[in-house]
C-alpha positions as CSV (number, residue, x, y, z in Angstrom):
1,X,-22.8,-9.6,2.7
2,X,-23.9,-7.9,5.9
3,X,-26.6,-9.6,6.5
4,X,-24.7,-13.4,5.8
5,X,-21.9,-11.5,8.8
6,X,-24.8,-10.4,11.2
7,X,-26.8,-13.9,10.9
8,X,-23.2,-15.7,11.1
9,X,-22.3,-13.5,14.4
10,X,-25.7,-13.9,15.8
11,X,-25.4,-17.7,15.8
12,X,-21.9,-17.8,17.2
13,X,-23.7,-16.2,19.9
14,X,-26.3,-18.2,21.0
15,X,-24.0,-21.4,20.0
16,X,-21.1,-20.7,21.8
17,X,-21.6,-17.0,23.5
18,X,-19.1,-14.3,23.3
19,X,-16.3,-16.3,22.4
20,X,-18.2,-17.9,18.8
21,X,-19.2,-14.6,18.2
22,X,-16.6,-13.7,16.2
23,X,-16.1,-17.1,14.6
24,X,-19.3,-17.0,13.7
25,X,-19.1,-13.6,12.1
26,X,-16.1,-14.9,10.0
27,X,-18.1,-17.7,9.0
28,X,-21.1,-15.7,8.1
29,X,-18.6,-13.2,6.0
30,X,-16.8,-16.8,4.1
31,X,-20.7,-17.9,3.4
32,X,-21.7,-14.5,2.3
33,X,-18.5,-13.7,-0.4
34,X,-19.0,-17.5,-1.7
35,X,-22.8,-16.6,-2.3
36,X,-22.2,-13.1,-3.6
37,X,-19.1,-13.9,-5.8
38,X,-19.5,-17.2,-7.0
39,X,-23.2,-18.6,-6.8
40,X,-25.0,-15.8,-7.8
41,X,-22.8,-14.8,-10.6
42,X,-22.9,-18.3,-11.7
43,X,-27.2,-18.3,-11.3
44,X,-27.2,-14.9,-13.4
45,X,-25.2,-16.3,-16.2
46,X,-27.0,-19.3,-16.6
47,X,-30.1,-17.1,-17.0
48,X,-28.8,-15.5,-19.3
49,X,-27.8,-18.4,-21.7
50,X,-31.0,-19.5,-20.8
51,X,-32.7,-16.6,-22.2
52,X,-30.9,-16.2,-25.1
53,X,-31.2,-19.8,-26.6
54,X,-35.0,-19.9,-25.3
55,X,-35.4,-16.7,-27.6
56,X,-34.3,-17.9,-30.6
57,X,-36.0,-21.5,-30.1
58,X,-39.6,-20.1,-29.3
59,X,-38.9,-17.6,-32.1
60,X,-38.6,-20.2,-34.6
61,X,-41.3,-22.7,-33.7
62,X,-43.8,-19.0,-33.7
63,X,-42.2,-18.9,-37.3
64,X,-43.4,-22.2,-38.3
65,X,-47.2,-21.7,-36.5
66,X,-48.4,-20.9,-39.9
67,X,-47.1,-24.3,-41.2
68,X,-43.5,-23.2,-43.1
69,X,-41.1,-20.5,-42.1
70,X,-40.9,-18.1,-45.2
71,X,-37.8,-16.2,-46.1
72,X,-39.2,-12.9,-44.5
73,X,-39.2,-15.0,-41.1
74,X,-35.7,-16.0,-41.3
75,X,-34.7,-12.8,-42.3
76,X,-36.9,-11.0,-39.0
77,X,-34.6,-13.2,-37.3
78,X,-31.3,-12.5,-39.0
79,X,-32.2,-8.8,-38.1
80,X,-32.7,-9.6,-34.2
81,X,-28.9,-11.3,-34.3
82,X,-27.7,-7.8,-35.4
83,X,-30.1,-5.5,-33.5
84,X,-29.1,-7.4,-30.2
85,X,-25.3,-7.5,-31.0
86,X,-24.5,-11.1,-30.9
87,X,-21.4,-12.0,-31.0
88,X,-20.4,-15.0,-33.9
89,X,-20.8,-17.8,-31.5
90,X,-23.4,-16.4,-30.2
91,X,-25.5,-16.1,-33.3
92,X,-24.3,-19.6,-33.9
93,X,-26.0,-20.4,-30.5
94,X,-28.7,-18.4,-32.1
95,X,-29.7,-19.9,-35.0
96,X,-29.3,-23.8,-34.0
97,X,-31.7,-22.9,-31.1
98,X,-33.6,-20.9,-34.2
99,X,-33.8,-24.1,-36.3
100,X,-34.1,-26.9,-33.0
101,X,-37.9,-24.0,-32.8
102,X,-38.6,-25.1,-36.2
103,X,-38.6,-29.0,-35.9
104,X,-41.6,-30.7,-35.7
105,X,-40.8,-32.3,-31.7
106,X,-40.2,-29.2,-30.6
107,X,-41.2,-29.3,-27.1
108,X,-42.2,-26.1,-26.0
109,X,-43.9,-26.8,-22.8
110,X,-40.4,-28.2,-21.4
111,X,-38.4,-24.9,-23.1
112,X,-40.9,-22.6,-21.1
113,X,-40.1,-24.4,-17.8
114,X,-36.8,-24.6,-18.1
115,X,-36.9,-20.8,-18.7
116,X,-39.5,-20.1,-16.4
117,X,-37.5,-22.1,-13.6
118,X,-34.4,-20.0,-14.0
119,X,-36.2,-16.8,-14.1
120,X,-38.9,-17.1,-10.9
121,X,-39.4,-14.3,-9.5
122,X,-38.7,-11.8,-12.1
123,X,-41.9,-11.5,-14.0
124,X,-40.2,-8.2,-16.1
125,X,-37.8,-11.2,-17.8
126,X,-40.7,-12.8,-18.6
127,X,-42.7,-9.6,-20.3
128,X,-39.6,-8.6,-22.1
129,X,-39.1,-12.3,-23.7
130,X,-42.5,-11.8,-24.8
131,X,-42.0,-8.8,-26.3
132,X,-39.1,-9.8,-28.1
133,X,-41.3,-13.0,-30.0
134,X,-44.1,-10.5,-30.6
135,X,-41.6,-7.9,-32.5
136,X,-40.6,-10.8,-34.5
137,X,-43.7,-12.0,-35.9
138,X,-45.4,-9.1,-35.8
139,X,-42.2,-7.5,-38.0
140,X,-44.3,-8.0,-41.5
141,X,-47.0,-5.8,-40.1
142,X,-49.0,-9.1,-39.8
143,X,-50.2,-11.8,-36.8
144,X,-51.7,-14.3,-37.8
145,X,-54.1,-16.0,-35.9
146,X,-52.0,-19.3,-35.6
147,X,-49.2,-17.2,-34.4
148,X,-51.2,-15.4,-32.0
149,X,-53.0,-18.7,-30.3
150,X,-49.2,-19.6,-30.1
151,X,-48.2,-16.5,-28.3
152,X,-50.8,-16.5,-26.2
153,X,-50.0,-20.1,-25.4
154,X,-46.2,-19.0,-24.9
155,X,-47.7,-16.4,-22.4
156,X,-49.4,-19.3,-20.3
157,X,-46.7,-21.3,-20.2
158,X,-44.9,-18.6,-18.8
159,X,-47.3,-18.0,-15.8
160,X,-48.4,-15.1,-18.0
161,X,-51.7,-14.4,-19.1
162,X,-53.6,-13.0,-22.6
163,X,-54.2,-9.9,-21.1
164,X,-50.6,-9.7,-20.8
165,X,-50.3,-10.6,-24.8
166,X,-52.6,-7.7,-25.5
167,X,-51.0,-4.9,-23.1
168,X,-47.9,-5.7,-25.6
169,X,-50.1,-5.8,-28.7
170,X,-51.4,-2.5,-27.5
171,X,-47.9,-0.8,-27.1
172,X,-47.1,-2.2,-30.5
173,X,-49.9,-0.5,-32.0
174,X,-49.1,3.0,-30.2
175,X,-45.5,2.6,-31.5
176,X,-46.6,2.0,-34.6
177,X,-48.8,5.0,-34.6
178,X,-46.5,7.5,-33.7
179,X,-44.3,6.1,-36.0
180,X,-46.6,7.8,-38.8
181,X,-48.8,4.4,-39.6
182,X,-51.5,5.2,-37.7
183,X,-54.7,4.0,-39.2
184,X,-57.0,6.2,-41.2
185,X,-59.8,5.4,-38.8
186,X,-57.6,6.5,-35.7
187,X,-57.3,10.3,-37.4
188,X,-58.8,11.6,-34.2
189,X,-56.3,10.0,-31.7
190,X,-58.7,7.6,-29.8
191,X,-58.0,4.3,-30.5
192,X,-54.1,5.7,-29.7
193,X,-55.1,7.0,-25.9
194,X,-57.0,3.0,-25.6
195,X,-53.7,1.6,-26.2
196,X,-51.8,4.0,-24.2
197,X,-54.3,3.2,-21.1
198,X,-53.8,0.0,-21.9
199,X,-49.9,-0.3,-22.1
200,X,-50.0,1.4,-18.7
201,X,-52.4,-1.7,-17.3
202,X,-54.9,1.0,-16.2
203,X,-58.4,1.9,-17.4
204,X,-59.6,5.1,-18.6
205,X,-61.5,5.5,-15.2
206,X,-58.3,5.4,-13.4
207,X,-57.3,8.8,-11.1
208,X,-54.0,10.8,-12.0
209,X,-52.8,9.2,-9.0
210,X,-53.4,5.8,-10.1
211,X,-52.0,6.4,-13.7
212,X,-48.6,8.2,-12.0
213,X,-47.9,4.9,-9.8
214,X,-48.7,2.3,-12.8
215,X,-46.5,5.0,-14.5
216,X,-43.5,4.6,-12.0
217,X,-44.2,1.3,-11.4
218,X,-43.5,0.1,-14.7
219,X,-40.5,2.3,-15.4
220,X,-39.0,0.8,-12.3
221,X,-40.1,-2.6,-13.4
222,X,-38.6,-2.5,-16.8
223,X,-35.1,-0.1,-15.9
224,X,-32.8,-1.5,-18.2
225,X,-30.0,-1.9,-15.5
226,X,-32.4,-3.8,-12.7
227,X,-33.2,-6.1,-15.4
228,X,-29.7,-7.0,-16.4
229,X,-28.8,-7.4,-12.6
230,X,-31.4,-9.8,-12.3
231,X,-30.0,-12.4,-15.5
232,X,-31.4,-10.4,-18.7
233,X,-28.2,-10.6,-21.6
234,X,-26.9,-7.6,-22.1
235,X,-27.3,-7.9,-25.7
236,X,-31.4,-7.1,-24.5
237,X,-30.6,-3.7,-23.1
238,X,-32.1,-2.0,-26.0
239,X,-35.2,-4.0,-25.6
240,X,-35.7,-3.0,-22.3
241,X,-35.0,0.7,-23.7
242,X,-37.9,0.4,-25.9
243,X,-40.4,-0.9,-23.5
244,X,-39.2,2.4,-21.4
245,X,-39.5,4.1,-23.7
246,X,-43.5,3.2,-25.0
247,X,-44.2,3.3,-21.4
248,X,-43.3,7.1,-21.1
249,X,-45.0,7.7,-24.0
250,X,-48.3,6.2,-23.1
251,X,-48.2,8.0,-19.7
252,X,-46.8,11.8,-21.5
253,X,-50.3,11.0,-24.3
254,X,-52.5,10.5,-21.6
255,X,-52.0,13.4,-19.1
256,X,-51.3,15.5,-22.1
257,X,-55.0,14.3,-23.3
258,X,-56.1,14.9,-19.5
259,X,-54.7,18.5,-19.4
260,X,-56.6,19.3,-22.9
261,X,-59.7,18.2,-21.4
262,X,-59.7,19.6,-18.4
């Protein structure tokens, strides 16, 4: 708002000199409560429809990558309309977008641009849809490789990259390994501290002062409340919580695995 009043005053000045300065303040501050209270409300709310039905499309056409949708998959997605708290028109919204996924013309290229065009800027958005369709598929403790190439290819569209795929792939594993399901051949804790530099976006190599700013750069990437200002529904708070949350613990298992060896 200040800055729409100060640009406002400043040409007033040069337009008219002392006397539009004040006109053009008042102009600026008009300009700057339409933008504040009415555009970018509006912008952020049409993100976040945006989101939500893009969700539930791509969900549904990664569903049907393997060639049908089994009952498991419809039921992965029945649990994300309760773990994200959608309202009944909202899960409504939900599952035709669920079932427009599953039909053979899906056109995903034109859903991802759509999305992508609302959320410019915001990369996080972008992670955090991603993260959401790998949950789902990966729910049955299997990806298959059809569902994969379509991720990855989900990724793309986005402006993402693979490497983004397996950053999430590898925060997946970690969570699944603390969760107590940690592979026999993982006993020793390695293949968990890979995942954990890996969910970081760092490389074993990396200094303590590198790991601490990926560390803080990420929490600050993927703060629940930033991420909501910027479009995210609410109803993805919890998301956002869990990416957080991985993130802390890959940073806490890696200086805790520096400290040992030191």
């Amino acid at each position: 708002m200040l800055l729409f009043l100060i640009i406002g005053a400043g040409v007033g000045l040069l337009a008219a000199g002392p006397a539009g300065l004040f006109l053009g303040a008042a102009l600026g501050y008009a300009v700057g409560h339409f933008m504040t209270r009415v555009l970018l409300p509006r912008g952020v709310g049409m993100i976040r429809e945006q989101f939500l039905e893009s969700t539930f499309a791509v969900m549904g056409a990664l569903c049907k990558a393997d060639g049908q949708v089994s009952r498991d998959e419809i039921r992965v997605a029945e649990q994300f309309f309760g773990k994200l708290g959608l309202s009944k028109e909202q899960r409504g919204t939900a599952q035709a977008a669920f079932n427009r996924g599953k039909e053979e013309g899906f056109d995903l290229a034109a859903e991802m641009e759509r999305l992508r065009g609302l959320v410019r800027g915001n990369p996080a958005l972008l992670q955090l849809f991603l993260q959401v369709q790998l949950s789902a598929i990966a729910a049955d403790g299997v990806l298959h490789d059809s569902e994969r190439r379509l991720l990855v290819r989900v990724a793309r569209l986005l402006g993402l990259s693979e490497a983004d795929v397996e950053r999430l792939e590898a925060m997946f594993r970690s969570a699944s390994a603390s969760g107590g399901e940690q592979a026999a051949g993982a006993a020793h804790g390695a293949p968990r501290l890979d995942d954990a530099y890996a969910t970081l976006g760092v490389d074993a190599s990396a200094s303590d002062s590198e790991v601490k700013k990926a560390y803080r750069r990420l929490m600050s990437k993927y703060h629940p409340d930033k991420l909501v200002g910027n479009g995210m529904p609410e109803n993805m708070r919890e998301v956002a919580k869990e990416r957080v949350r991985e993130v802390r613990k890959a940073y806490d298992t890696i200086t805790a695995e520096r400290k040992r060896a030191a």
